[in-house]
C-alpha positions as CSV (number, residue, x, y, z in Angstrom):
1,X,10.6,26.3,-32.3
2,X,12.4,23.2,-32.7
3,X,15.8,24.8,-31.5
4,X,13.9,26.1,-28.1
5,X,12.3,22.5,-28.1
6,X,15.8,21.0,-28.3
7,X,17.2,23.7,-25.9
8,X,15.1,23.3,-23.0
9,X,15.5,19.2,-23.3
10,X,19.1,19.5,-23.3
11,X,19.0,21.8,-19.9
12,X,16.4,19.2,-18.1
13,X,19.0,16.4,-19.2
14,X,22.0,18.4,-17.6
15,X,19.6,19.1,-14.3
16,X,18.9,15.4,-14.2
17,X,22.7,14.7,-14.6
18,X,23.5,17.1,-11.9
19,X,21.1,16.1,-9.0
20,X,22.4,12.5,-9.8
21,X,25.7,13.4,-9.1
22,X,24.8,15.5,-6.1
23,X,22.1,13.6,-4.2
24,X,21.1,10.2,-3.6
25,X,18.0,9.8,-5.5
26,X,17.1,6.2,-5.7
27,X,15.4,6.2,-2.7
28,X,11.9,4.6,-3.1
29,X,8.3,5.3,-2.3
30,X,8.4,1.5,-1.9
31,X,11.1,1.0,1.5
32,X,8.7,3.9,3.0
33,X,6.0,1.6,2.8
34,X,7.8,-1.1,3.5
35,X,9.4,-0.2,6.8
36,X,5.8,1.6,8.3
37,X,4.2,-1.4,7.5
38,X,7.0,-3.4,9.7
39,X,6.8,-0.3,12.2
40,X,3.0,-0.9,12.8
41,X,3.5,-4.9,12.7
42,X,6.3,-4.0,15.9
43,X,3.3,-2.1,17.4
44,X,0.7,-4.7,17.1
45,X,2.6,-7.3,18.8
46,X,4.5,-4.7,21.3
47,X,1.0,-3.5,22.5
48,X,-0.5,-7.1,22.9
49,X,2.9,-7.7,25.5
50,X,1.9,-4.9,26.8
51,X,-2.3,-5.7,27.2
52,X,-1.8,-9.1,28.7
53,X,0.9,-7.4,31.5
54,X,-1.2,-4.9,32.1
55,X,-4.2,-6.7,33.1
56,X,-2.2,-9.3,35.0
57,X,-2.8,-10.6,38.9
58,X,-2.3,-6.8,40.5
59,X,-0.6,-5.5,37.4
60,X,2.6,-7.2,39.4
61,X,4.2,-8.6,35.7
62,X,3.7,-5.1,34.2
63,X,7.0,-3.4,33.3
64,X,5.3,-0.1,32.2
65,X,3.7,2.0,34.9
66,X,1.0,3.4,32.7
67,X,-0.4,5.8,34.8
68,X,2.8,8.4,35.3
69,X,4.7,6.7,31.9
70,X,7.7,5.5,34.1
71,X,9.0,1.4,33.5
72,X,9.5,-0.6,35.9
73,X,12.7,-1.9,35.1
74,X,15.4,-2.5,37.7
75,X,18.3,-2.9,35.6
76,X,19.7,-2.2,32.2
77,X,20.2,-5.5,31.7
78,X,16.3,-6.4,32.5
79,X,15.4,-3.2,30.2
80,X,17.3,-5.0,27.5
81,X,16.4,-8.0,27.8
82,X,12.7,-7.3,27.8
83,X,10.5,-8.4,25.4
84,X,9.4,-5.0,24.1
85,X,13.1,-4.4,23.2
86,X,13.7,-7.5,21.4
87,X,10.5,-7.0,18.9
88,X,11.8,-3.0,18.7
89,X,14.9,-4.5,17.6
90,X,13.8,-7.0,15.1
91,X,11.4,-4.7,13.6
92,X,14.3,-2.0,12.8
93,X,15.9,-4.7,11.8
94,X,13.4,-6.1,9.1
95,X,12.3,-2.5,7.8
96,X,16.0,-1.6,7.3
97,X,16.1,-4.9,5.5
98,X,13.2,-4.4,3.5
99,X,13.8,-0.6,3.0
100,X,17.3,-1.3,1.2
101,X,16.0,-4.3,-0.7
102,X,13.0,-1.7,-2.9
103,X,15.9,1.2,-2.7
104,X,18.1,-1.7,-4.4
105,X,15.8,-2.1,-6.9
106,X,14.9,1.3,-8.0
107,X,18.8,1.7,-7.9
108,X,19.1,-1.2,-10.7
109,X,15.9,-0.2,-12.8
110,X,17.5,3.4,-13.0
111,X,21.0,2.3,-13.8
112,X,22.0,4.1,-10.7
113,X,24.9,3.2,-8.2
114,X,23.1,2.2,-5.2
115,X,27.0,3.3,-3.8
116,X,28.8,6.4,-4.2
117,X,29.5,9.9,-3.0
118,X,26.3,11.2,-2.5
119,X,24.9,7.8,-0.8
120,X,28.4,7.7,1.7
121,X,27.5,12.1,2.2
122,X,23.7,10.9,2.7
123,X,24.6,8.2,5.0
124,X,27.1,10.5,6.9
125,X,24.4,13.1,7.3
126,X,22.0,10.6,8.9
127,X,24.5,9.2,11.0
128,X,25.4,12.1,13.0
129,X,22.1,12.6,15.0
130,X,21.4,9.0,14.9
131,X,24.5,8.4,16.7
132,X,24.6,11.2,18.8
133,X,20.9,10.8,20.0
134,X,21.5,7.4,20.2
135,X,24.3,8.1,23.1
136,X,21.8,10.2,25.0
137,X,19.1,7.8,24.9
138,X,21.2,5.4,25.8
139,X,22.3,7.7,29.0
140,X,18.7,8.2,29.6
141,X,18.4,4.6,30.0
142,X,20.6,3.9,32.4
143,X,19.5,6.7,34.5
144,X,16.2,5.1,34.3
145,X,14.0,8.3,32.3
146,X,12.7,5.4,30.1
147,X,9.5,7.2,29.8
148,X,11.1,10.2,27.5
149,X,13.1,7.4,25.5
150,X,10.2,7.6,22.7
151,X,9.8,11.3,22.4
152,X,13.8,11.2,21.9
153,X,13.8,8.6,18.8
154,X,11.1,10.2,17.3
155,X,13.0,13.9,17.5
156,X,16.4,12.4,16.9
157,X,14.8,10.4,14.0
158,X,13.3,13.4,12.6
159,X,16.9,16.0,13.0
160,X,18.4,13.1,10.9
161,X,16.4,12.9,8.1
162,X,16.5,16.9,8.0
163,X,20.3,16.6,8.2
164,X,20.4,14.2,5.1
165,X,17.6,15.6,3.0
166,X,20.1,18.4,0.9
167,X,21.7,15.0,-0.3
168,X,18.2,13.0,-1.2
169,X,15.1,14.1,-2.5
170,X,13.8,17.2,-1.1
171,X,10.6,16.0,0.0
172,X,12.1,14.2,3.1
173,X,12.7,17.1,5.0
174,X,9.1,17.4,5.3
175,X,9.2,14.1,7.3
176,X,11.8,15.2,9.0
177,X,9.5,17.9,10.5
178,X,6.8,15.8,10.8
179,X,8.8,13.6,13.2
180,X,10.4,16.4,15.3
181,X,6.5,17.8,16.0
182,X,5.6,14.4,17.0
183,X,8.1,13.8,19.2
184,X,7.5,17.5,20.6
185,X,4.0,16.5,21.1
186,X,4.8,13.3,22.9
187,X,7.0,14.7,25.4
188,X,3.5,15.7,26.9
189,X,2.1,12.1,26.5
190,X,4.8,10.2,28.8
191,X,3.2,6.3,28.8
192,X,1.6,6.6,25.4
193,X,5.3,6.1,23.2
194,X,4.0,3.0,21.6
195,X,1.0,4.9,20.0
196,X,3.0,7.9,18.8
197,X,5.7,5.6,17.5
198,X,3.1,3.9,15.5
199,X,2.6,6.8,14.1
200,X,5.6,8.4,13.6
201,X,7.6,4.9,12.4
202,X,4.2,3.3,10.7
203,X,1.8,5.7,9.3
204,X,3.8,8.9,8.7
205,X,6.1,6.8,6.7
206,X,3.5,5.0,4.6
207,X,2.3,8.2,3.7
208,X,6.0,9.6,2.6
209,X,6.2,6.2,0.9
210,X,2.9,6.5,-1.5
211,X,3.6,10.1,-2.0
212,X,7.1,9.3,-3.3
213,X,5.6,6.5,-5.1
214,X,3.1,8.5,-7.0
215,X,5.1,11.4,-7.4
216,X,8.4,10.1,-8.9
217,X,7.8,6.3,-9.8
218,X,4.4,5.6,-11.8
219,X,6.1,8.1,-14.3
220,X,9.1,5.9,-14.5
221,X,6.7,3.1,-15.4
């Protein structure tokens, strides 16, 4: 009994061994939180821009047309310089920050390099869609289809994370298809991006991140 005991520990340790060596598992339940909460923070003072132009003298200072989901902006150079963009920006920004940071920290409590072949494979996985849809938004911007722009981060967000999640835990894939549907979904919704952002960025992510927490890290103590 003591020899099957012994047996069966020594083949969870070489399982353990291997999936550190062959995916990135220091992500934490923690930067999932971390970066929805940022994400719905974004929102909140995106959608109060957004409320006071709305309701201005003639709706003349809006930039979003709500009613068919086009903007209103005349240049790229006005679309990036808008308000809107500079808070998107500074919340990615911040949850990336914050995100790293708790991953960081789980890396160090584990005694796991936060760097090495399966964080550089992880991060090349990731990269490819980001990039890619990245150029296509961008395209989509200067062509002036702003109103698909969020449907297109939310889809190219999700493809990413499914691209990457054979080198992390398993259970981001499942965001991964989570984001794609919503994105899907708000293809239908043009003018209502900010919303399914907040979901997609904010709440879908807080969820991941308190699942992950619960499931891997209150056992770790």
């Amino acid at each position: 009994m003591t020899d099957a005991f012994e047996q069966l520990s020594a083949i969870k340790d070489i399982k353990q061994m291997m999936e550190r060596s062959s995916r990135f598992i220091s992500l934490s339940g923690w930067s999932g939180i971390s970066a929805g909460v940022c994400a719905l923070a974004g929102a909140w003072f995106a959608n109060n821009i957004m409320s006071r132009s709305r309701y201005a003298e003639d709706n003349s200072s809006s930039n979003l047309d709500y009613r068919n989901g086009h903007d209103r902006f005349d240049t790229v150079q006005e679309f990036i310089g808008n308000k809107l963009i500079v808070i998107a920006a500074l919340t990615f920004l911040t949850a990336f920050v914050s995100a790293f940071i708790f991953t960081y920290l789980r890396s160090r409590k584990n005694n796991t390099p936060i760097w090495g072949t399966s964080a550089r494979r992880l991060l090349i996985n990731v990269s490819i869609p980001m990039i890619a849809g990245g150029v296509f938004l961008l395209k989509l911007i200067l062509d002036g289809s702003y109103g698909v722009v969020a449907p297109g981060c939310l889809i190219f967000y999700g493809l990413a994370l499914l691209n990457g999640s054979k080198y992390t835990l398993g259970e981001i894939r499942y965001l991964g298809y989570c984001e794609i549907i919503l994105g899907i979904v708000s293809c239908w919704f043009i003018g209502w991006g900010l919303y399914f952002w907040a979901i997609g960025f904010g709440i879908l992510h807080i969820v991941y991140g308190a699942f992950m927490l619960n499931k891997y890290e209150r056992k770790e103590g």
